[in-house]
VOBA-1610 file (N, C-alpha, C; in pm, whole numbers, padded with zeros to 5 digits, always signed):
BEGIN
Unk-10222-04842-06936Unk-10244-04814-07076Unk-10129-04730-07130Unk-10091-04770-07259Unk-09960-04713-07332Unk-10045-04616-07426Unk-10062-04458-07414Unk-10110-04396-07495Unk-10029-04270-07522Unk-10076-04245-07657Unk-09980-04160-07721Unk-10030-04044-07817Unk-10032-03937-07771Unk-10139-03834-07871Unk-10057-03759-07975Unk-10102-03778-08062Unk-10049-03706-08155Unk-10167-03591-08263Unk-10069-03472-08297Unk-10105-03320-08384Unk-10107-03417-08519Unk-10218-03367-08591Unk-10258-03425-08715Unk-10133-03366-08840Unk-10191-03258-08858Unk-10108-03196-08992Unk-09973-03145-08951Unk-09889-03178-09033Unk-09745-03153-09003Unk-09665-03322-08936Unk-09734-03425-08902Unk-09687-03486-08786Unk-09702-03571-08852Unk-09883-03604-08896Unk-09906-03761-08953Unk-09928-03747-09117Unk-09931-03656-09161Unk-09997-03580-09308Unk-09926-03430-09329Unk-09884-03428-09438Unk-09812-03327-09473Unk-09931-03178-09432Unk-09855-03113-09438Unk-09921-02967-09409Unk-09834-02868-09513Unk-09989-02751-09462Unk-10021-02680-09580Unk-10066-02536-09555Unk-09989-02426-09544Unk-10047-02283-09506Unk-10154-02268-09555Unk-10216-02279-09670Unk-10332-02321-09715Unk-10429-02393-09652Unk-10445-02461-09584Unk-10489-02561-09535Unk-10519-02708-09664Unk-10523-02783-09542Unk-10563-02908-09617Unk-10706-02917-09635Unk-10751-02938-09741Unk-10887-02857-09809Unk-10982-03017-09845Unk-10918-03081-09893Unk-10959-03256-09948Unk-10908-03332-09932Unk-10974-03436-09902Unk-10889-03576-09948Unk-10794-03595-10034Unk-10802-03528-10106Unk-10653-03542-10213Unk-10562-03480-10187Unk-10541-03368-10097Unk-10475-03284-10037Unk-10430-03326-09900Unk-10515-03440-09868Unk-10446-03511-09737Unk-10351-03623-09767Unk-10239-03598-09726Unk-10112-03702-09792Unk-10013-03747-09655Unk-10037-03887-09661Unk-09964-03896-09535Unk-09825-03854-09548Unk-09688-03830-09438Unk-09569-03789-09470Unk-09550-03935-09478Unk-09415-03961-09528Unk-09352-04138-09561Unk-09313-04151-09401Unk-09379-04303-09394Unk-09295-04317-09265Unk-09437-04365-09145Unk-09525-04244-09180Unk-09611-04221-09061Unk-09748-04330-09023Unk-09765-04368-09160Unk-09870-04466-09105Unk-09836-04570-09047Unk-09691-04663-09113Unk-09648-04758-09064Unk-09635-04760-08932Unk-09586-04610-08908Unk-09538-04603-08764Unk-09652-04606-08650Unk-09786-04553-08694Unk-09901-04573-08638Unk-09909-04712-08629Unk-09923-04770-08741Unk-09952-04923-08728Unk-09843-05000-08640Unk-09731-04955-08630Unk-09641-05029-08570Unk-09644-05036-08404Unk-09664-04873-08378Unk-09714-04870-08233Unk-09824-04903-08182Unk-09914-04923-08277Unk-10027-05002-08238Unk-09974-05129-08189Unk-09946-05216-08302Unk-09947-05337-08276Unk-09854-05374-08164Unk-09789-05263-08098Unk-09670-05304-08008Unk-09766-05249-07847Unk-09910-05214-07847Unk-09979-05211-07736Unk-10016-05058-07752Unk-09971-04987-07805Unk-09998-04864-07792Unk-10129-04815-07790Unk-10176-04722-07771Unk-10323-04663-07801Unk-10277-04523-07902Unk-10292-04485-07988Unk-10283-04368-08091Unk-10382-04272-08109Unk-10412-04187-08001Unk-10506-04075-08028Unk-10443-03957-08117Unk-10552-03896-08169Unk-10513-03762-08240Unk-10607-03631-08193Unk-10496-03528-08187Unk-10570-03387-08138Unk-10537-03294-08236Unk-10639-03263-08306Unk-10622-03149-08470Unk-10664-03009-08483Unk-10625-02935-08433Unk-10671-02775-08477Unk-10740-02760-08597Unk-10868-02768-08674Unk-10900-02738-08785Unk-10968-02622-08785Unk-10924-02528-08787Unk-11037-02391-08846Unk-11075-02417-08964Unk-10993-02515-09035Unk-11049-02411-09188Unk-11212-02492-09216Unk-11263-02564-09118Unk-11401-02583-09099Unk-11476-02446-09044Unk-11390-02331-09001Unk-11493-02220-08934Unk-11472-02112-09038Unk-11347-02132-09096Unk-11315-02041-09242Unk-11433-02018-09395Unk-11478-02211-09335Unk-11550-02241-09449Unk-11442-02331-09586Unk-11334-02338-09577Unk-11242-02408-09641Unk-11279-02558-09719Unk-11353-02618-09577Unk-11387-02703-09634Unk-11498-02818-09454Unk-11607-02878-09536Unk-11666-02931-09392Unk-11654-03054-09343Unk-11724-03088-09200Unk-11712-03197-09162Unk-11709-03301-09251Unk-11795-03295-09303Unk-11793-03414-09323Unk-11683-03456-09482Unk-11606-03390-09535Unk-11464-03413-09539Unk-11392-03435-09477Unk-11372-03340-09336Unk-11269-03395-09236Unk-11308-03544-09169Unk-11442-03551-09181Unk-11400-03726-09129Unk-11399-03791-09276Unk-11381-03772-09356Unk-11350-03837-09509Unk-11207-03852-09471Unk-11113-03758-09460Unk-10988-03734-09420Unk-10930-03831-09312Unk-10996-03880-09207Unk-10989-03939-09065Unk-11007-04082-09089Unk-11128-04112-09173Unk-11150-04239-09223Unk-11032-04294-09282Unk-10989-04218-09375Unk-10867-04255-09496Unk-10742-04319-09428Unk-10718-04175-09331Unk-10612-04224-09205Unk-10607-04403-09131Unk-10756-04423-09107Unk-10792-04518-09010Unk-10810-04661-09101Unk-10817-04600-09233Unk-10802-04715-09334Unk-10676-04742-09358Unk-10555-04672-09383Unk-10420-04695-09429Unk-10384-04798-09287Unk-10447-04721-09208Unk-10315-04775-09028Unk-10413-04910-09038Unk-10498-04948-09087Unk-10589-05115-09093Unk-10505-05173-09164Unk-10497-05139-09289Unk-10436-05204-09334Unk-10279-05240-09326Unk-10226-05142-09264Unk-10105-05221-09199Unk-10085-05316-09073Unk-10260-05322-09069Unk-10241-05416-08922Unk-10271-05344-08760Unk-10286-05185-08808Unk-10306-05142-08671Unk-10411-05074-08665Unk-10415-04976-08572Unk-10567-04877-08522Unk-10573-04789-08484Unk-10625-04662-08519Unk-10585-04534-08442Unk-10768-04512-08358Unk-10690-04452-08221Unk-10805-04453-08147Unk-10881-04281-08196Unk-10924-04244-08064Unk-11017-04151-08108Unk-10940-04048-08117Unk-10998-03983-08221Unk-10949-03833-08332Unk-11055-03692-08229Unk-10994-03603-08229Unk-11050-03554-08123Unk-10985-03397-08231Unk-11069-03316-08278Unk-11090-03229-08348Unk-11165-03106-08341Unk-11099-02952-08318Unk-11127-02828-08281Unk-11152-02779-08400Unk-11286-02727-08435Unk-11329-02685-08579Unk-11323-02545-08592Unk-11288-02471-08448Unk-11313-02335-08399Unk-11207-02218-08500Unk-11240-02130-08511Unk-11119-02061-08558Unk-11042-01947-08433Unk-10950-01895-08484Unk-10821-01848-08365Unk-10934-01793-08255Unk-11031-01704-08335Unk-11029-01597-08238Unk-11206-01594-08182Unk-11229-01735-08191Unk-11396-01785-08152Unk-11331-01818-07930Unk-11265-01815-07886Unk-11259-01805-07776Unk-11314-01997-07677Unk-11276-02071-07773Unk-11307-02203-07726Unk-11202-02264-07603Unk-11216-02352-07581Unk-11123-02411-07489Unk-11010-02522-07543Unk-11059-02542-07643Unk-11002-02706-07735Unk-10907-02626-07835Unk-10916-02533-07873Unk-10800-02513-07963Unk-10683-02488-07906Unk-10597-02559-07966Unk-10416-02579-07905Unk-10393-02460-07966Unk-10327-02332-07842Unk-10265-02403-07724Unk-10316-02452-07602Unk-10458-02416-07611Unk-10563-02469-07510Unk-10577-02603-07531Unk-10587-02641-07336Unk-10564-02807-07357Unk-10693-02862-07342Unk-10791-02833-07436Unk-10926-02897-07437Unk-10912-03026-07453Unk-10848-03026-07603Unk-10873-03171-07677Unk-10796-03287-07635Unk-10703-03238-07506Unk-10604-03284-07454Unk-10663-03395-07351Unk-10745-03257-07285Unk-10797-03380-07171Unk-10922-03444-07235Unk-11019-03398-07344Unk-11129-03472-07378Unk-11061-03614-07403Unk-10906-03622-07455Unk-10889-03772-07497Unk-10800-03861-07355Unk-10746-03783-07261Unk-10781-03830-07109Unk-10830-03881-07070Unk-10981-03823-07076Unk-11115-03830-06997Unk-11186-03976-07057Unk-11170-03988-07223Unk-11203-04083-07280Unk-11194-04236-07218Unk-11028-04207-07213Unk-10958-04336-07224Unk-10893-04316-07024Unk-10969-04219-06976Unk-10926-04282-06804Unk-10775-04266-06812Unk-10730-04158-06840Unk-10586-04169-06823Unk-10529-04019-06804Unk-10429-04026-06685Unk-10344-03916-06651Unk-10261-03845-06736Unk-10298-03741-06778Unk-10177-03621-06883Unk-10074-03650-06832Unk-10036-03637-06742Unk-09879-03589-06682Unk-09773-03693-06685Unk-09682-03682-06831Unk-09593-03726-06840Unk-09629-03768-06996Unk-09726-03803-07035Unk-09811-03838-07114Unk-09720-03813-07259Unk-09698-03836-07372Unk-09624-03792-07481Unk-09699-03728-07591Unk-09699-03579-07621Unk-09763-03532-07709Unk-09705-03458-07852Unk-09703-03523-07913Unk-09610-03494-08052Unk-09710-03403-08115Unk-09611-03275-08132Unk-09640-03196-08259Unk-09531-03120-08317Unk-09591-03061-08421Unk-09456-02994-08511Unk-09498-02797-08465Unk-09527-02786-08385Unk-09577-02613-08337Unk-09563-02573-08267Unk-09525-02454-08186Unk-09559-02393-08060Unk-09667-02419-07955Unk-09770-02421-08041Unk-09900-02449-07937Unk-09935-02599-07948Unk-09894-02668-07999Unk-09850-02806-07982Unk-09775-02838-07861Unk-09677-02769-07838Unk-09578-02793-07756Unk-09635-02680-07625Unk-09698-02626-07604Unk-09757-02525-07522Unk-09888-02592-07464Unk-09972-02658-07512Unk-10052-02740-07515Unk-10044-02851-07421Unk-09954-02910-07461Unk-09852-03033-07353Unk-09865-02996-07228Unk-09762-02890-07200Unk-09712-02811-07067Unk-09803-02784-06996Unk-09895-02746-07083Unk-10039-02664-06974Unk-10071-02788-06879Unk-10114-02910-06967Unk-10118-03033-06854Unk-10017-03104-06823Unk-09911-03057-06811Unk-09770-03149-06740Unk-09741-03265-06841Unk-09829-03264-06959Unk-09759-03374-07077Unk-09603-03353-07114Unk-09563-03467-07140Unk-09421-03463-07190Unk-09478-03381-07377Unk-09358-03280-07405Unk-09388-03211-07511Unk-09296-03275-07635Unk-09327-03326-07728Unk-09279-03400-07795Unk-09286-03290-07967Unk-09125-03244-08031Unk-09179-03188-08142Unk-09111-03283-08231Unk-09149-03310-08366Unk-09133-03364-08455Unk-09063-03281-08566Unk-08982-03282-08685Unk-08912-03230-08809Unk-09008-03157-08874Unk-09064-03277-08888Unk-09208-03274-09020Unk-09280-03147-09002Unk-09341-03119-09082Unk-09437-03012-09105Unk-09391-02915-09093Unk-09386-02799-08956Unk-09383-02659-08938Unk-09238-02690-08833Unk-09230-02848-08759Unk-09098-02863-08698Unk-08967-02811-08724Unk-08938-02800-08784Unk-08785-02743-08818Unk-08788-02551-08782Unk-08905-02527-08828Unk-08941-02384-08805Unk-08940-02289-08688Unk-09077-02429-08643Unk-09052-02411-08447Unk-08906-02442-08395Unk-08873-02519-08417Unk-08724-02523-08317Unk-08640-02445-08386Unk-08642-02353-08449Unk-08552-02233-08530Unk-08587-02103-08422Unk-08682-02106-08393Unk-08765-01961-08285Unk-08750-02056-08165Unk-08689-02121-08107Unk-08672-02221-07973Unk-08831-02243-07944Unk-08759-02359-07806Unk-08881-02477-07798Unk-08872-02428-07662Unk-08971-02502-07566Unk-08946-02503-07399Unk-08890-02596-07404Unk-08793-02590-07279Unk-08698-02664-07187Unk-08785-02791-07175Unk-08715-02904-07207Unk-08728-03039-07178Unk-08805-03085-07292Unk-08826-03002-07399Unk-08866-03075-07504Unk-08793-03213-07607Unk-08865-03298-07635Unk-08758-03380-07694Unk-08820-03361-07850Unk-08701-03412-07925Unk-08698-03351-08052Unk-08685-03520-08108Unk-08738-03506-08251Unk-08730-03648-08298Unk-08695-03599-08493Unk-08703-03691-08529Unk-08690-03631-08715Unk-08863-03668-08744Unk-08926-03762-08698Unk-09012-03764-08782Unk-09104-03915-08656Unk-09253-03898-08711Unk-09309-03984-08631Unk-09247-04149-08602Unk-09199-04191-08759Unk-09136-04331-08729Unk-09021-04335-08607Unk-08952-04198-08602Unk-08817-04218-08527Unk-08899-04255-08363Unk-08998-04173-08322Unk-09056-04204-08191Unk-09116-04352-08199Unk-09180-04368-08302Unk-09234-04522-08329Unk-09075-04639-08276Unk-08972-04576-08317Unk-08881-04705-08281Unk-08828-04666-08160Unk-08815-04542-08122Unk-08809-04509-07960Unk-08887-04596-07846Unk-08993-04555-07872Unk-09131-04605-07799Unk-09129-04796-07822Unk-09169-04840-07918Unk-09144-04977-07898Unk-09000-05064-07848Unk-08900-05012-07877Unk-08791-05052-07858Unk-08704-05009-07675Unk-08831-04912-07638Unk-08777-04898-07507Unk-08765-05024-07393
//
């Protein structure tokens, strides 16, 4: 199995110190759905692993964030592809869970799902604990431009990270290998 996890905000949907609060406030970056859809259709499997506190903040609730997830899973249809399971930490920093990145909860829950080994595994995000997250299970740490990317690799990354501009650029990496 060709699977590929990817950090929600910053990566596939613009981000927001604020948080992303609504559906109208969820905006994919250019580039990113296609690129979902594209690696789909080229065998891929497309999981997502999302830090959301601002469900424990009170910001805004579930059942927006799967309003949000749906929307996602509707754009990548309609280009023809599919994103697998969305795998989402509602916890905030300092509730002591296991799933919030940089903890690799949500990491292995989408492992465990889909029967498949972390280690080596490609995990795109635009953060520190994105990229900290990875490491804990021997995933390859993958940061992206987009979102908070440019920021993180301004305060350095760990060793052996690979760097991309944006989700499409891995989309033509990955299929074209």
């Amino acid at each position: 199995m060709k699977l590929l996890i990817l950090d929600r905000d910053g990566v596939i949907n613009q981000d927001s110190d604020a948080y992303i609060k609504s559906l109208d406030e969820w905006i994919p970056i250019p580039g990113s759905i296609d690129a979902i859809a594209q690696l789909s259709k080229a065998g891929w499997t497309v999981a997502v692993a999302t830090n959301q506190s601002g469900i424990a903040r009170g910001y805004y609730d579930l059942a927006t964030l799967e309003a949000m997830h749906e929307r996602l899973r509707m754009l990548v249809a309609e280009q023809g592809g599919e994103v697998g399971l969305i795998v989402c930490c509602p916890h905030g920093p300092d509730e002591g869970c296991d799933c919030r990145k940089p903890k690799p909860g949500m990491l292995r829950t989408i492992a465990a799902h889909y029967q498949a080994d972390l280690a080596g595994l490609w995990f795109v995000g635009d953060s520190k604990g994105d990229l900290e997250a990875a490491l804990t299970v021997d995933a390859q740490p993958i940061l992206v431009k987009t979102g908070k990317g440019e920021k993180t690799l301004s305060k350095g990354i760990p060793e052996g990270t690979l760097i991309f501009d944006d989700l499409a650029a891995i989309a033509r990496e990955l299929i074209h290998k």
